[in-house]
Structures are given as structure tokens and as C-alpha cells.
C-alpha positions in Angstrom: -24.1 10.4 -3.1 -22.2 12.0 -5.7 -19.2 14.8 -5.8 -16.8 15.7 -8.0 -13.4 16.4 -9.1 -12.2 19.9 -9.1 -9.8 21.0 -12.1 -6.6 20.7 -9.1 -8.0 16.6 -8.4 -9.4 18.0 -5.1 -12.4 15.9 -4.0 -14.9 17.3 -1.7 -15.8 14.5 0.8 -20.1 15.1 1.9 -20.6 16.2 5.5 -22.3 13.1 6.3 -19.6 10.7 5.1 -17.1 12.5 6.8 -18.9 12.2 10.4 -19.5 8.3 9.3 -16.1 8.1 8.9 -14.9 10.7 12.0 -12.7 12.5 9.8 -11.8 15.9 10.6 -9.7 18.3 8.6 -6.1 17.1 7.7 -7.2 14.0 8.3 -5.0 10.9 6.1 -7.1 9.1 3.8 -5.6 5.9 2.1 -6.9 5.3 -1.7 -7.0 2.0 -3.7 -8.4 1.0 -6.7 -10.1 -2.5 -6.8 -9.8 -4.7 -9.9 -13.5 -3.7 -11.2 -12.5 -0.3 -10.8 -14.1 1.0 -8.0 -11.9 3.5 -5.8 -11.7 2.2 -2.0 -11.0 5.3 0.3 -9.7 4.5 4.3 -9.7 6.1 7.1 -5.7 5.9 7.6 -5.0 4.5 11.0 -1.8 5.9 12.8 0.8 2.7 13.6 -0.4 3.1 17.1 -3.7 2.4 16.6 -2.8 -0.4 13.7 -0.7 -2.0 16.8 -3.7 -1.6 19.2 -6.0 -3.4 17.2 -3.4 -6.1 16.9 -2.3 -6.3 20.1 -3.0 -10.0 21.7 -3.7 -11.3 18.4 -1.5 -14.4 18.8 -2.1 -15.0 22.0 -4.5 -18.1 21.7 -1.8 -19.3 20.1 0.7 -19.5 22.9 1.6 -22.4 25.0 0.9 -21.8 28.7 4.2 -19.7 30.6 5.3 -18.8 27.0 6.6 -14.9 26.4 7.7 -14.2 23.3 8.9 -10.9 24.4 11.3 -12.0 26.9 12.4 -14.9 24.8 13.3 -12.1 21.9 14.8 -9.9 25.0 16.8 -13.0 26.1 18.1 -13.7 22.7 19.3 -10.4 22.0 21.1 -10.1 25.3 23.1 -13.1 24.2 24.2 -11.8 21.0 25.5 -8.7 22.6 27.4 -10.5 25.0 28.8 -13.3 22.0 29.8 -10.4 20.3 30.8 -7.7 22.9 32.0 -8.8 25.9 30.7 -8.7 29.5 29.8 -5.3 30.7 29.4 -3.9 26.8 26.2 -1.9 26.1 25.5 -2.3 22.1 26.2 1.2 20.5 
């Protein structure tokens, strides 16, 4: 398929790549240009979705019992209460 580049650099994306790619109007497109050349266009993914498709990623990589999460929430409960005090909420 070909298209072209309007005198204000506005690309008109065909019908059928735009269902391929479910994009609807105002939808965010990332570009990149490879070393050869060729342009790379992306559907841009929103950083809930980018964390969706990460989520559980590392998890074959955790020891049985382990939770990262509470260990982080554990650790920074500690440091308020090294630097604040008992009963002090960080501001």
C-alpha cells in the first residue's frame, strides 16, 4: 500500500491498516526510524496497558513466600520512622 505526504506532513493512514491496527481517530502513534531507513509506526500503548502486559513478568523468578511489594512497603516504613519519629506520616 502506498500514501502520501500532504504539503502540512499529514499522512493519511489506509482504512484497512487502521482496523489491523484498531486505531480510531486521535489515536497516539509512536514513529521510529530503523537504521536502513525504514519508518516503524506503533500503536502507542497507554502506561496502563504497558504495565498490564508486564504485570507477573518476574514472577518465575521469585523464591517461594517472597513479595517484593511488601518488602519495598516494609522498607519504606522504616525510613519514615528512622527519619521521623513514631506516629509521623511522611509529608
Amino acid at each position: 500500500m502506498t500514501t502520501t505526504v500532504s504539503a502540512d506532513n499529514t499522512v493519511r493512514i489506509p482504512d484497512a491498516i487502521a482496523r489491523l491496527m484498531g486505531l480510531t481517530p486521535g489515536a497516539a502513534l509512536d514513529l521510529e526510524v530503523a537504521e536502513n531507513g525504514t519508518l516503524l509506526v506503533h500503536k502507542h500503548r497507554s502506561r496502563g496497558e504497558r504495565a498490564d502486559k508486564l504485570l507477573g513478568i518476574g514472577r518465575p523468578f521469585l523464591k517461594p513466600g517472597e513479595d517484593p511489594v511488601a518488602e519495598l512497603v516494609n522498607e519504606r516504613q522504616q525510613d519514615d520512622l528512622h527519619e521521623y519519629g513514631p506516629g509521623h506520616a511522611r509529608s
